[in-house]
C-alpha positions as CSV (number, residue, x, y, z in Angstrom):
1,X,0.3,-6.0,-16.8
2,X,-2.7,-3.4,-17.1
3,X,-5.4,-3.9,-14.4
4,X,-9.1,-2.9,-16.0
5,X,-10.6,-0.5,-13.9
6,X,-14.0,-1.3,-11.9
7,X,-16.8,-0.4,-9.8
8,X,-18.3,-1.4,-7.3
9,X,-22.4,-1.3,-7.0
10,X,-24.9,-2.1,-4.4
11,X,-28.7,-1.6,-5.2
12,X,-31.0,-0.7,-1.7
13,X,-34.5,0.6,-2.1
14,X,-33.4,3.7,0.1
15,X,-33.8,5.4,3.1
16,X,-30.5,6.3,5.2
17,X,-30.3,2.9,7.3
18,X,-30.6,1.0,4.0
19,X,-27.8,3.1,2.1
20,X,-25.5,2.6,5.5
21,X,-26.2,-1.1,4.8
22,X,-25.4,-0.9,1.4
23,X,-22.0,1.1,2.3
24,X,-21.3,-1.8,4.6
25,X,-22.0,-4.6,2.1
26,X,-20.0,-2.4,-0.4
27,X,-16.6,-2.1,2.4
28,X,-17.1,-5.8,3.3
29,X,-16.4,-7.2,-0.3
30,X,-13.7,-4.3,-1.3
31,X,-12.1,-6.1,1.6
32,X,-12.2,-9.8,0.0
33,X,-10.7,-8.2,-3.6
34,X,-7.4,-9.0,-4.5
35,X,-6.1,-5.6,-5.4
36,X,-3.2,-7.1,-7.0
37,X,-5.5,-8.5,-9.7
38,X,-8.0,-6.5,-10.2
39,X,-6.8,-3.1,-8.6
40,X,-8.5,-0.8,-6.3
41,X,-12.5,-0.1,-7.5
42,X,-12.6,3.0,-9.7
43,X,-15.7,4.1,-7.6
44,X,-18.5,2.3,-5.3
45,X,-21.8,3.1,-5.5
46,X,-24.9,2.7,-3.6
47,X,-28.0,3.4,-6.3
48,X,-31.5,3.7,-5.2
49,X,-35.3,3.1,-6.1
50,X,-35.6,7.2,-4.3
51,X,-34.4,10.3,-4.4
52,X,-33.6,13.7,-6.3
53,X,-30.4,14.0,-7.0
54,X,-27.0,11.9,-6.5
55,X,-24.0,12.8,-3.9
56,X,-21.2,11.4,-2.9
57,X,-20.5,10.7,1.0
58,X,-18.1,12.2,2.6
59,X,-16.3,8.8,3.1
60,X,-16.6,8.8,-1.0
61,X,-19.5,6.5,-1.5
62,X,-21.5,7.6,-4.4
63,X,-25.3,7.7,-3.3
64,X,-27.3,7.4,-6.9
65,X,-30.7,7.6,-7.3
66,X,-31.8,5.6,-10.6
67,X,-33.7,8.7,-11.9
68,X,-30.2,10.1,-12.3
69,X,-29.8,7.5,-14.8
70,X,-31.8,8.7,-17.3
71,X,-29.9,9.5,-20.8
């Protein structure tokens, strides 16, 4: 059986202690998936209200602002 992909996405306002809580948040429920079911997420993703441009952590959190959305 094929397992669709996911990601994983918290929304925080931003400043650094609000991403780390949003990294938490994010670890705490990859934790209660069943990987067997729904497989490992394709990505997680903290995106937020500030910022100029989007990185990824060096633990491989993506840190988005939502201007980076734009099409």
């Amino acid at each position: 059986m094929e397992v669709a992909r996911n990601g994983l996405i918290e929304i925080k306002l931003g400043g650094e202690k609000l991403i780390e809580e949003g990294v938490k948040s994010l670890n705490s429920l990859v934790s209660k998936i069943d990987v067997e079911k729904m497989g490992e997420p394709a990505f997680k993703m903290v995106l937020t209200a500030v910022g100029n441009y989007a990185y990824r952590r060096k633990d491989g959190v993506l840190v988005v602002p939502v201007g980076c959305l734009k099409p």
